[in-house]
N, C-alpha and C positions, 0 to 999 in steps of 0.2 A: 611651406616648411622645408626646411632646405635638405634635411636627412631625406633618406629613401626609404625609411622604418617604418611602417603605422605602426604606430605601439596599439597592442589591441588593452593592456590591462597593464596598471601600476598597482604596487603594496609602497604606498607614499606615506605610512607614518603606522604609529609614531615611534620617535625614537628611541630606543632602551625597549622597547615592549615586546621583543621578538621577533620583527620582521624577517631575522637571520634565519629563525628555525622554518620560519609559513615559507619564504620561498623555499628554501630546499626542499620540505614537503611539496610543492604545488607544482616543481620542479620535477618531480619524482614521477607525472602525470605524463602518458606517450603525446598528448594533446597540446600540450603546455612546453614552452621553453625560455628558462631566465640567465642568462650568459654566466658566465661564471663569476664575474665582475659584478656582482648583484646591485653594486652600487655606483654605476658609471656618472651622476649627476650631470647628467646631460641638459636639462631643460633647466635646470638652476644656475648653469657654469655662468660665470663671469665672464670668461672667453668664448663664451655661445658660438660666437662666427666662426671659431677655430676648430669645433670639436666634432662638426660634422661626419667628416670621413672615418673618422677614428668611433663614433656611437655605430655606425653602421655596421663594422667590422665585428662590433660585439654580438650581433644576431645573424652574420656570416653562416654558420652551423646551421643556424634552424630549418626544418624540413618546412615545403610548400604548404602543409597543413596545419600548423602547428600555431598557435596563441601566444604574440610575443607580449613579456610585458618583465619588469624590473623591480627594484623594491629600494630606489636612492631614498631614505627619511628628506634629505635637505629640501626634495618638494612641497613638503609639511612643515619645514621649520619657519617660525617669527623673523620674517626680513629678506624672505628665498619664495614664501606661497605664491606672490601674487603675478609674481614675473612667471612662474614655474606654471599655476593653475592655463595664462592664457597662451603659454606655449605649447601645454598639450592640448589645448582645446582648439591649435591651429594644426596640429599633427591629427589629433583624432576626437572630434568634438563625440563620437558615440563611445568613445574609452570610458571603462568599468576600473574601478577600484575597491580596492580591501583595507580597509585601514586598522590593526592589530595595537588594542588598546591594554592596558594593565592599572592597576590601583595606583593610580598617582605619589600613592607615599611610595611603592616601590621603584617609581621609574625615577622619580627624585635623588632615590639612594643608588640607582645604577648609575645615574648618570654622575652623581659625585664621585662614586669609585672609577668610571671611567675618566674624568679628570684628573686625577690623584695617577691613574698609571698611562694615561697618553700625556700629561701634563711635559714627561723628559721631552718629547718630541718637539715640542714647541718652545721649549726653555720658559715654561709655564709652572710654578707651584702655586695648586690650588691651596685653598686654605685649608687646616685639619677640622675647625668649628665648623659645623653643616650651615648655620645661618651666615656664618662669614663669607662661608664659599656662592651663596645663594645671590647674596648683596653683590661680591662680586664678578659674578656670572648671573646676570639674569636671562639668561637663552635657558637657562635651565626651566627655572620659573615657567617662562613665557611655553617653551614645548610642553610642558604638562597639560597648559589650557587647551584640551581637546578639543569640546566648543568650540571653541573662538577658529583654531586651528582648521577644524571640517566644515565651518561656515563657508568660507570660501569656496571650497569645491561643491557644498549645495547650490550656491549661487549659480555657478557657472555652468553645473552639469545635471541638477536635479538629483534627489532622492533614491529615485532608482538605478542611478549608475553607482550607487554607494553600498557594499554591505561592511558592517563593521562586528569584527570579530572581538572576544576577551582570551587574553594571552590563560588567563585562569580556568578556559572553561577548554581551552587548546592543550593545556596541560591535562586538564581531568576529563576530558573525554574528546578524543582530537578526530577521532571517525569523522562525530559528526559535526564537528567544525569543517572539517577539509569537504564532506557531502555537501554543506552550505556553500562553500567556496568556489567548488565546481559547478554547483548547480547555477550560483551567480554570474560564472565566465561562459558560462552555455558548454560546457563540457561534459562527458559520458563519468559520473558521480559512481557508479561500482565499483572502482579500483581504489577507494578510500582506505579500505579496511585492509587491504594488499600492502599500505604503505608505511613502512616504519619508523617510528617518530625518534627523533636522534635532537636532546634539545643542545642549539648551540651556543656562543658566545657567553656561556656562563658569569657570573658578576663574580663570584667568591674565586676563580681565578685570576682575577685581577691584582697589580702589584699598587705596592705607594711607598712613597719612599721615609726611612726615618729622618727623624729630626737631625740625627746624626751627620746622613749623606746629605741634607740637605745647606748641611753648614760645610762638606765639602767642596759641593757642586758651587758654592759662591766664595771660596778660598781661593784668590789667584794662583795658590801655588797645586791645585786639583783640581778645581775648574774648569782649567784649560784642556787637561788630559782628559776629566770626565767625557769635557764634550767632544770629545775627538772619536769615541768610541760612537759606532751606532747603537738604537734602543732596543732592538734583539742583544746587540753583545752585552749589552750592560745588565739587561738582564739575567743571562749568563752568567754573569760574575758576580754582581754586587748580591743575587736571592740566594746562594748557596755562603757567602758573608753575614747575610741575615740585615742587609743595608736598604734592600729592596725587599718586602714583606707583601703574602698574599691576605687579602681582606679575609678571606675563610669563609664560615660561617656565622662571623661576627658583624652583630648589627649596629648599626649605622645610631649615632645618638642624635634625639631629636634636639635641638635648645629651643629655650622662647622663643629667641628669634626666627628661627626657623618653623615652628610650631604658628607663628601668628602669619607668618606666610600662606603657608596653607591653608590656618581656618578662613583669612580673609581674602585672599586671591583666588586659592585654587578652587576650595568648596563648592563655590557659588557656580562655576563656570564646570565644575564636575557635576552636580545636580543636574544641572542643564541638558548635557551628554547623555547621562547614563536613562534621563525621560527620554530624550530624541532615540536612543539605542533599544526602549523599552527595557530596559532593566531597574532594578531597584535600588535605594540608596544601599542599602544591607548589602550587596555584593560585594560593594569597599570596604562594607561598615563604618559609614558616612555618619549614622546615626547613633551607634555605639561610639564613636571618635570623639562624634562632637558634642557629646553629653560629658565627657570626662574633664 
C-alpha cells in the first residue's frame, strides 16, 4: 500500500446518517485522531496513484500514540465499496469499523434535500417530486440498502471488526454509544461522558432553489451571470431574495412512487440489517409502516 498510514479504524457509512457528528465526537478522544478533512476519499479516488502524498499529510499531526482513522461514506457507497473494501484491507486487513445507520425514510429525505442544495454546484436540478428525484438518482436508493452495502465488508473483514451504531439511539443517549465505540477501537471508554455532543450538518438547514430561480438559472440572459457567481455567494444573495429557500422543519412528501420504492426495495434489505444489528423491526417502525 503505497501511503505510509495504517489507517487503524474508518466510520465508512452510511451517508446522511451522521457520520459528521460520531467523528467529531470520537475525535474529541486524547487516543483517537481524524484530520480535519474527515472526508479525504482516499481508497475510493479515481486518481488512487496521485493521492498518496497528499492522504499522508492528513495524519501529519497525529501523535505516536494515537488511532488513526476517517469517516469518507464513498467507501460504503454502490459502485466505490469494492475497490475501496480491498484497498483498506491491503493497508490494514486488522482495521475496525463503525458504520452509523438511521431509519431509511429519513436518510432518503436527507439525501433529497442535500441534492436540492448542492444540486447549484454541479449545474444539477434535482427534481421537486421525491419519487422523481429517486428514478432519477438512484445512488440514493442503492445507499439506503444497508445490508447489501455492510455485506461486503463482512466478507472481507469478518463480524468482529464491525460495530454498528443508530444515529437515533446517538441522539437519545450518546454516552453510551461513544462507551460502545471506544470500547470497540480498544480505547480508554471513561472520557465518554466528558464529551459533548454538538449535532452537525443539520438537514433543515439546507437550501433549494424555487421554481422561480430555477427558470433563471436556464434564461440565457441570467444564466450566465448566475453561474459566474460561486455557491456560497449565491447563497448569500439569492436566500435573503427569498429565491434560495431553507427546507426548515418541513417534511419531505412521500408519492406512490416513492412509497413503493421503499416497501419493495428497501424493506426487505432493511429487515435483514436491523436482524444482523439485533434490533427490531419497531425501531424504524417497519411494522407500523408497512401495515398502513
Amino acid at each position: 500500500m503505497p501511503t505510509k498510514v495504517k489507517i487503524d479504524f474508518l466510520v465508512p457509512g452510511f451517508s446522511k446518517c451522521g457520520t459528521t457528528t460520531l467523528c467529531n465526537l470520537l475525535d474529541k478522544h486524547p487516543g483517537i485522531y481524524i484530520p480535519a478533512l474527515k472526508e479525504p476519499w482516499y481508497f475510493s479516488a479515481r486518481d488512487f496513484e496521485h493521492q498518496h502524498e497528499h492522504y499522508d499529510q492528513h495524519f501529519a499531526p497525529a501523535g505516536p500514540d494515537q488511532l488513526k482513522g476517517e469517516g469518507s461514506v464513498s467507501y460504503s457507497g454502490a459502485g466505490s465499496e469494492d475497490i475501496s473494501v480491498e484497498r483498506i484491507h491491503e493497508n490494514n486487513p486488522e482495521c475496525r469499523f463503525i458504520f452509523i445507520a438511521r431509519d431509511p425514510r429519513r436518510r432518503i429525505e436527507s439525501s433529497y434535500r442535500e441534492m436540492h442544495h448542492s444540486g447549484v454546484n454541479f449545474g444539477f436540478n434535482a427534481p421537486y417530486e421525491l419519487g422523481a428525484c429517486l428514478a432519477e438518482l438512484p445512488q440514493i436508493t442503492q445507499d439506503s440498502l444497508y445490508w447489501r452495502r455492510i455485506s461486503t465488508y463482512r466478507q472481507r473483514f469478518g463480524d468482529e471488526a464491525i460495530l454498528v451504531v443508530l444515529l437515533e439511539e446517538l441522539q437519545s443517549d450518546p454516552v453510551t454509544v461513544l462507551q460502545a465505540c471506544f470500547r470497540h477501537l480498544g480505547v480508554d471508554e471513561s472520557c465518554a461522558e466528558a464529551i459533548p455532543v454538538e449535532r452537525l450538518n443539520a438537514g433543515r438547514a439546507k437550501l433549494y432553489d424555487t421554481r422561480f430561480l430555477r427558470y433563471l438559472r436556464t434564461n440565457p440572459k441570467t444564466g450566465f451571470t448566475l453561474a459566474r457567481l460561486s455557491p456560497g455567494m449565491q447563497d448569500r444573495i439569492l436566500r435573503p431574495m427569498g429565491l434560495r429557500r431553507p427546507f426548515g422543519g418541513d417534511p419531505v412528501s412521500w408519492d406512490q412512487a416513492s412509497r413503493e420504492i421503499l416497501e419493495k426495495k428497501i424493506y426487505p434489505d432493511t429487515r435483514k440489517f436491523l436482524e444482523y444489528c439485533g434490533r427490531p423491526p419497531s425501531v424504524w417502525g417497519l411494522n407500523k409502516e408497512e401495515q398502513q
